[in-house]
C-alpha positions in Angstrom: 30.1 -31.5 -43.3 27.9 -31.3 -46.3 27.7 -27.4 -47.9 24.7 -25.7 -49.0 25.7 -26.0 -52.5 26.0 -30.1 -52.2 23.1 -30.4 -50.2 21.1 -28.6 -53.0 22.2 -30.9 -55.3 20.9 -34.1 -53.2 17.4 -32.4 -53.2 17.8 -31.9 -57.2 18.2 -35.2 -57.4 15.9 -36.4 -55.5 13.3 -34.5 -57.2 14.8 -35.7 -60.5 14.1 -39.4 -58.9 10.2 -38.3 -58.1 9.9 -37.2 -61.3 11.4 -40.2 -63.4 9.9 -42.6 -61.5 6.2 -40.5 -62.6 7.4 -40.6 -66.1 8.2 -44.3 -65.9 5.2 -45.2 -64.0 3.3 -43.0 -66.8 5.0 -45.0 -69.9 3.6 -48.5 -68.4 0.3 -47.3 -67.0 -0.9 -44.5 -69.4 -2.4 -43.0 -66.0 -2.2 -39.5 -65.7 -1.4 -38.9 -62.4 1.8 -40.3 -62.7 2.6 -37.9 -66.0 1.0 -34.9 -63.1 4.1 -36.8 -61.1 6.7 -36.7 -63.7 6.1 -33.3 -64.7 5.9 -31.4 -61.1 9.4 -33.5 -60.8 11.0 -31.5 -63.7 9.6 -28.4 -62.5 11.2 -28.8 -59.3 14.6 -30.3 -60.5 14.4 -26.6 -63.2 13.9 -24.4 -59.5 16.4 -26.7 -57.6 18.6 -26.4 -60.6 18.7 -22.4 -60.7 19.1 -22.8 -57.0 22.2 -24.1 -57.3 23.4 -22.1 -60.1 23.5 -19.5 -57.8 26.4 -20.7 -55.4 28.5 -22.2 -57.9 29.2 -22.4 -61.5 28.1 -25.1 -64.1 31.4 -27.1 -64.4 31.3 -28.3 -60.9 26.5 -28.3 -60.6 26.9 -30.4 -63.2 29.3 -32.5 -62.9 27.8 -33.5 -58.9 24.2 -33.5 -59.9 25.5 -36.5 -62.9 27.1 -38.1 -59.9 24.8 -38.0 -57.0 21.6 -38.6 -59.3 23.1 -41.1 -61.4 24.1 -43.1 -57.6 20.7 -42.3 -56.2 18.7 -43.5 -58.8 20.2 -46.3 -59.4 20.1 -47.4 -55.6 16.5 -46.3 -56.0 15.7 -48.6 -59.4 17.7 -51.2 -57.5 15.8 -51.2 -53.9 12.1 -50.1 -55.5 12.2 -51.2 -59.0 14.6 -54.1 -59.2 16.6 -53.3 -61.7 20.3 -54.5 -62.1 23.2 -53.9 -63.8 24.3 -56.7 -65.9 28.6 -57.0 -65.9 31.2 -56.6 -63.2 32.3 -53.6 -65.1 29.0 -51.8 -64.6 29.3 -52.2 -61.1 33.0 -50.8 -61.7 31.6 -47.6 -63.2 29.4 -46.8 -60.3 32.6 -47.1 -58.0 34.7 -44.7 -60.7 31.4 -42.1 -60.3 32.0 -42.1 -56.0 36.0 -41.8 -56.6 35.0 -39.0 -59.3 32.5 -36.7 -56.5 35.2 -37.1 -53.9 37.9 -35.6 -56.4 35.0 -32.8 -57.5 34.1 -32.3 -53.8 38.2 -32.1 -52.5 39.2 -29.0 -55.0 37.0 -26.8 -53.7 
């Protein structure tokens, strides 16, 4: 179902995720743990990065890691933080970033 390549990409941004949410937790707390947090999160997202560099080229890393991270984290900010967005056409522009992975995902 899922390829190495894409799967690689889900764990990118999931450490991406663990990392922001460090760096966020950092910025309102000034603890330092959370900036340990934040910065062991870019580490991994620069290894998971290279990882997928490997299996395919920059177009097509990027363009799924700004889809799937910008999806996860905002489910993530949604359920854990409590953000939300603020117009109906916000919420349009998540459903424009699914319809964009699917036509990444079906050329290749």
């Amino acid at each position: 179902m899922f390829d190495r390549s894409f799967v690689l990409i889900i764990i990118l941004s999931l450490v991406e995720i663990y990392g922001d949410f460090g760096l966020r937790f950092y910025a309102q707390t000034h603890k330092i743990q959370y900036l340990v947090q934040g910065i062991v999160g870019y580490v991994g997202v620069v290894y998971c990065l290279i990882q997928s560099l490997r299996l395919n080229n920059v177009l097509y890393v990027n363009g799924m890691w700004d889809a799937v991270s910008g999806l996860m984290e905002s489910a993530a900010a949604y359920v854990f933080l409590g953000d939300r967005l603020e117009t109906p056409a916000q919420y349009l522009g998540i459903v424009m970033t699914i319809a964009g992975m699917f036509l990444l995902k079906g050329s290749r």
